[in-house]
C-alpha positions in Angstrom: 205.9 -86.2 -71.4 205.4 -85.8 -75.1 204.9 -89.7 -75.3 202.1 -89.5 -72.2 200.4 -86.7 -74.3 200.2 -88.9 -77.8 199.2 -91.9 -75.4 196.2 -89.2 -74.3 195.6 -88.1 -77.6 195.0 -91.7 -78.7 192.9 -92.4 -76.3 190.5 -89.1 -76.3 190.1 -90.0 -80.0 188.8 -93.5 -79.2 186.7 -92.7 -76.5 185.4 -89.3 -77.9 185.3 -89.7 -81.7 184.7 -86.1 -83.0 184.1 -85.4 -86.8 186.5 -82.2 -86.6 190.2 -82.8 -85.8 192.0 -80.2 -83.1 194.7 -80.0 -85.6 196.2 -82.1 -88.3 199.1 -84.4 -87.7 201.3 -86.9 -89.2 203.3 -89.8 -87.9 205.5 -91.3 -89.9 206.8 -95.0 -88.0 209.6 -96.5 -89.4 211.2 -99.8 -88.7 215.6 -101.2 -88.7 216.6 -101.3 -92.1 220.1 -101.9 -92.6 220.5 -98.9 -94.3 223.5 -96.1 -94.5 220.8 -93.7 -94.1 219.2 -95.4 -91.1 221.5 -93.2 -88.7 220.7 -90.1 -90.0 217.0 -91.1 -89.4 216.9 -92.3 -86.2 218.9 -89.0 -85.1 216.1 -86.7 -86.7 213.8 -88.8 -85.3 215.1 -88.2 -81.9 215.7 -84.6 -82.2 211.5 -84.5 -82.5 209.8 -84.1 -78.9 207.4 -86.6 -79.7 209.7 -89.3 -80.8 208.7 -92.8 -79.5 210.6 -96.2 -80.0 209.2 -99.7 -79.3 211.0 -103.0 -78.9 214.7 -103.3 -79.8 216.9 -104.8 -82.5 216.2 -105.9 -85.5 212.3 -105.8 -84.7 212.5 -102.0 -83.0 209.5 -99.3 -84.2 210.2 -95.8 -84.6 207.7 -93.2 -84.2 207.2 -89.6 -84.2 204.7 -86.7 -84.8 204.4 -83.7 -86.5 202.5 -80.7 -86.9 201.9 -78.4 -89.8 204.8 -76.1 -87.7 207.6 -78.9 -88.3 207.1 -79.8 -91.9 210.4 -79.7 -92.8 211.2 -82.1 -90.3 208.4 -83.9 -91.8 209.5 -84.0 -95.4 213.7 -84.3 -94.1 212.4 -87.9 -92.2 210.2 -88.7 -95.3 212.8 -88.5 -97.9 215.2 -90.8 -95.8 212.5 -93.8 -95.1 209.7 -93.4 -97.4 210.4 -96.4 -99.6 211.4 -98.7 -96.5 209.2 -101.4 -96.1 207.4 -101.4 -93.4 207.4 -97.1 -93.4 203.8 -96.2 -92.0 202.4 -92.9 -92.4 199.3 -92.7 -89.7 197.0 -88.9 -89.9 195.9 -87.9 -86.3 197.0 -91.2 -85.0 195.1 -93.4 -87.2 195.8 -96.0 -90.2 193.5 -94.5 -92.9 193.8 -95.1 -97.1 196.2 -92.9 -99.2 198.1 -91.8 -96.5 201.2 -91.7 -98.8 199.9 -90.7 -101.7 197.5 -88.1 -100.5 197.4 -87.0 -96.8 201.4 -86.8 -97.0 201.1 -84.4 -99.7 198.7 -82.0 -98.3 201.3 -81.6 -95.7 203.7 -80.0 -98.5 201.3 -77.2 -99.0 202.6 -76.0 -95.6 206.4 -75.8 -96.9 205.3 -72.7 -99.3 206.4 -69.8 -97.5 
C-alpha cells in the first residue's frame, strides 16, 4: 500500500510539476554493505511503512521515506548508513545537489522539541 502510494507520488510529480511541495520528505536508499551494523539497518528500515527493497543479494536497494513526524527514525537510519557508499539521500523523491550536506540537515530542526 505504502509502496503503491510513493509509486503515485512519483508519478504526480512528473506529470504535474508544481513549484510548492505538499510536504517535505526524505529518502534515504541504502545498498548491502557487509557491515555489523547492516542488520540493525535493514530492521529499522522495515519497521518504516514505506520501506521498499529492490533486487536481492549483494546488488539489493533499500529504500524508505520520512516525514518531518518520523525524524528520529530519520536521523537513527542516518547515523548507521550515512558513510556507506552508495547511501542516497533523495528530497520529495528526487536526486537534487547537497542533499547530505544541506537538505538532510534542515530535517534536524524538526528534532528540537
Amino acid at each position: 500500500m505504502a509502496e503503491d502510494q510513493a509509486q503515485e507520488e512519483k508519478l504526480a510529480d512528473i506529470l504535474y510539476p508544481r513549484t510548492k511541495a505538499k510536504s517535505f520528505k526524505i529518502t534515504i536508499v541504502f545498498g548491502f554493505k557487509p557491515s555489523p551494523t547492516y542488520e540493525k539497518a535493514v530492521d529499522l528500515a522495515q519497521r518504516h511503512p514505506s520501506y521498499r527493497a529492490e533486487g536481492e543479494g549483494e546488488w539489493i536497494r533499500h529504500s524508505v521515506t520520512f516525514t518531518p513526524e518520523d525524524v528520529d527514525d530519520l536521523f537513527d537510519l542516518f547515523n548507521l548508513v550515512h558513510d556507506w557508499e552508495g547511501t542516497e539521500i533523495l528530497v520529495n523523491h528526487k536526486r537534487i545537489p547537497y542533499g547530505h550536506q544541506l537538505w538532510l540537515p534542515l530535517m534536524w530542526f524538526y528534532r528540537i522539541r
